[in-house]
C-alpha positions as CSV (number, residue, x, y, z in Angstrom):
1,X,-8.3,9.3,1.2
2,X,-6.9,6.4,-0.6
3,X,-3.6,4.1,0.0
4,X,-1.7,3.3,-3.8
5,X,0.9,0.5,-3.2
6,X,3.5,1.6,-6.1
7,X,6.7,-0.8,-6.7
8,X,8.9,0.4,-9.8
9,X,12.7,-0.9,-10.0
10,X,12.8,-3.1,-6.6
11,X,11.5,0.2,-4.6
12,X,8.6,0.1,-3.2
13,X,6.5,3.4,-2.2
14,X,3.8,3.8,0.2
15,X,1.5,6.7,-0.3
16,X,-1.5,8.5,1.3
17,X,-3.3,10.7,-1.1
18,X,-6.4,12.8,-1.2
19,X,-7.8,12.8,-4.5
20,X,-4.7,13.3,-6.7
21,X,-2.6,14.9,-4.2
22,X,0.4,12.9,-2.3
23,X,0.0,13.6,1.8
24,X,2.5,11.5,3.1
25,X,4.8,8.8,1.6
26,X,6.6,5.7,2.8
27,X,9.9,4.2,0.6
28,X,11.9,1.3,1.0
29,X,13.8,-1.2,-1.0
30,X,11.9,-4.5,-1.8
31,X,14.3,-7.3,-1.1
32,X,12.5,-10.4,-1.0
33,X,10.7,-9.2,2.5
34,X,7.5,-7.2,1.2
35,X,5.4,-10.0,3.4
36,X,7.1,-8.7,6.7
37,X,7.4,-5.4,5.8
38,X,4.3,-3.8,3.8
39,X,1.1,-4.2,6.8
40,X,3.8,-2.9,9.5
41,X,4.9,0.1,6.7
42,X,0.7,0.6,6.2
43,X,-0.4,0.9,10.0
44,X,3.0,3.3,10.6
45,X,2.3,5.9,8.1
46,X,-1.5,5.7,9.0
47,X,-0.3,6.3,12.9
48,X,2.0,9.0,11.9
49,X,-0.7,10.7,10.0
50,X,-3.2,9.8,12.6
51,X,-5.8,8.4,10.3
52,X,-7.9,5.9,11.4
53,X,-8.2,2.7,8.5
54,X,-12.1,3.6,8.5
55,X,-11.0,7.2,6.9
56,X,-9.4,5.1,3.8
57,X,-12.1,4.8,1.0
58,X,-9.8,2.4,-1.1
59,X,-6.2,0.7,-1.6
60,X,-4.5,0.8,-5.2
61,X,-1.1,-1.7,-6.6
62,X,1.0,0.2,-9.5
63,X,3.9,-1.7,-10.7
64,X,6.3,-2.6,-13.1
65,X,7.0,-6.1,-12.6
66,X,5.5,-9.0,-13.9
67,X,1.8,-10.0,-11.8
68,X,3.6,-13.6,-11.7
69,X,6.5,-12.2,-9.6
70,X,5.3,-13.2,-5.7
71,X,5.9,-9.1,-5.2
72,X,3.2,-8.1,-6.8
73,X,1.1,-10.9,-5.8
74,X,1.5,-9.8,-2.3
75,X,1.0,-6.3,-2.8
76,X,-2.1,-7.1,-4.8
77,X,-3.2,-9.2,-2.1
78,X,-2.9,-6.8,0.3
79,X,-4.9,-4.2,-1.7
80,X,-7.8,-6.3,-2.3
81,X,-8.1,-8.0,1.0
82,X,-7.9,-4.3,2.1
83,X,-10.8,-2.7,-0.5
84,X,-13.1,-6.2,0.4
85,X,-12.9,-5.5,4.4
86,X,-13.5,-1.6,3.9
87,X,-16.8,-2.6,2.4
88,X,-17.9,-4.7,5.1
89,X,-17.1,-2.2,7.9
């Protein structure tokens, strides 16, 4: 199972897929609070789905804003703090 981070026109959607199938998704409006809101919006629809974060092989960031935009940098962040501590479990 993988997590993709996808943020196109200030939404930003949360989803868990299994190969190229969408499970279960997450969507919300970014409005300058993806730092507060993303990790809580992660762990909830991993709860809901009761998957455990050692079941998620990798974490993905899709989006059309610029990578200097502090949006994406978070979300990319959070992706690849994500894939490095999967790798070390």
């Amino acid at each position: 199972m993988n997590i993709q981070i996808k943020i196109k026109d200030n939404i930003v959607y949360i989803l868990l897929m299994d190969k190229k199938n969408i499970l279960d998704k997450l969507v919300f409006e970014e409005k300058h609070n993806l730092s507060e809101k993303l990790l809580p919006s992660i762990n909830r629809l991993l709860k809901k789905n009761k998957i455990n974060v050692k079941d998620i092989k990798t974490m993905k960031t899709e989006t059309d804003i610029n990578d200097s935009y502090t949006t994406y940098r978070i979300a990319e962040t959070v992706s690849k703090t994500f894939n490095w501590a999967v790798k070390k479990l």
